[in-house]
TIVOLO-33711 format. One line per field, with one value per residue (C-alpha): x, y, z; residue number from 1; residue in one letter. Coordinates in nm, 3 decimals. Each point is the difference from the previous one (the first is absolute). Example, Ala and Ser with C-alpha at 12.3 -4.5 7.8 and 13.67 -1.06 7.14 Angstrom:
2
x	(1.230/0.137) .
y	(-0.450/0.344) .
z	(0.780/-0.066) .
pos	(1/2) .
code	(A/S) .
This chain:
76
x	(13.884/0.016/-0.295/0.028/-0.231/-0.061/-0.146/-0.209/-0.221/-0.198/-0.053/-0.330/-0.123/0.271/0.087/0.358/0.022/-0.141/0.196/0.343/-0.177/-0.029/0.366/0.106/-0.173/0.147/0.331/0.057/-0.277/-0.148/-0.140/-0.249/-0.054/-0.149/-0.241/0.016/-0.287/-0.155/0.008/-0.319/-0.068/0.055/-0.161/0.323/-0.118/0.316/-0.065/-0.295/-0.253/0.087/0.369/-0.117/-0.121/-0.357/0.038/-0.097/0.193/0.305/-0.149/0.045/0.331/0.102/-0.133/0.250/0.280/0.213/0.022/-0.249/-0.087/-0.093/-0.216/0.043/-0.235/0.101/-0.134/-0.204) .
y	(0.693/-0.093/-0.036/0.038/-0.244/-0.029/-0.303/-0.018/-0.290/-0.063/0.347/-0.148/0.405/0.030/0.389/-0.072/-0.186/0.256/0.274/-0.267/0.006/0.371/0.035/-0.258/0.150/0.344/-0.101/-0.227/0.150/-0.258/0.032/-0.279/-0.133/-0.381/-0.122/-0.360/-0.109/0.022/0.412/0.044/-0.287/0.123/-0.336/-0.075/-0.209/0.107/0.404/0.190/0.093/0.382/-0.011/0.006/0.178/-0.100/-0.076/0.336/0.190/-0.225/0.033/0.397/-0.042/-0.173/0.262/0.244/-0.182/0.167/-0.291/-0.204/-0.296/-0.358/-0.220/-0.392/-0.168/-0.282/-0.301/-0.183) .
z	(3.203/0.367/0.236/0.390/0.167/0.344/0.136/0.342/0.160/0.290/0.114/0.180/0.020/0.255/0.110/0.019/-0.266/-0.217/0.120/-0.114/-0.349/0.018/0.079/-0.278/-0.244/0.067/0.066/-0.297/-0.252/-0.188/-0.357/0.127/0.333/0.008/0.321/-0.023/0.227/0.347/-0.003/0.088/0.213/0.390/0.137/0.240/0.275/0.205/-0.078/0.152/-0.240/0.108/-0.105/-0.325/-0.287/-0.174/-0.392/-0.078/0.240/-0.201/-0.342/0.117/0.115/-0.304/-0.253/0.226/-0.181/-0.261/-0.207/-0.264/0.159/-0.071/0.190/0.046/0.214/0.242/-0.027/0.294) .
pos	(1/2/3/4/5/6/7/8/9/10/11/12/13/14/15/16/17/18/19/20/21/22/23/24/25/26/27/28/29/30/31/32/33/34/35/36/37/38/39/40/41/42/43/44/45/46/47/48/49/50/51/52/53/54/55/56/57/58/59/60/61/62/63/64/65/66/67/68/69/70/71/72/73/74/75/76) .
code	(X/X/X/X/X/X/X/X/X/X/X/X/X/X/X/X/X/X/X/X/X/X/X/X/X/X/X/X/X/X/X/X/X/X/X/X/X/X/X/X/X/X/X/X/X/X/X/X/X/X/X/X/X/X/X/X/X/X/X/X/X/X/X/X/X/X/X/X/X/X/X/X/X/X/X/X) .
């Protein structure tokens, strides 16, 4: 049996960026999609604090998905 996995890091709760996930995940329909750290984390020193989303405004975002998801935390 195959399994599609797609693999995404360092979203940093970025709009853009989620909206690229969003696309992927449509376009290529995973069976699983993997976020392999710093997804929630939108503590960019170089981004204004406005361009992006707070963790649960993400966590939403995420849940939009139309794939199961697995969650890797980053390390500090």
């Amino acid at each position: 049996m195959k399994i599609r996995v797609l693999t995404a890091a360092d979203l940093h709760c970025s709009p853009r960026l989620f909206a690229d996930l969003a696309y992927a995940v449509a376009k290529f329909r995973p069976d699983v999609t993997a976020l392999v750290g710093d997804f929630l984390d939108g503590n960019d020193p170089d981004e204004f604090c406005w361009t992006r989303y707070k963790p649960k405004q993400a966590a939403a975002k995420l849940a939009e998905l139309d794939t199961k998801l697995v969650y890797v935390m980053g390390s500090a």
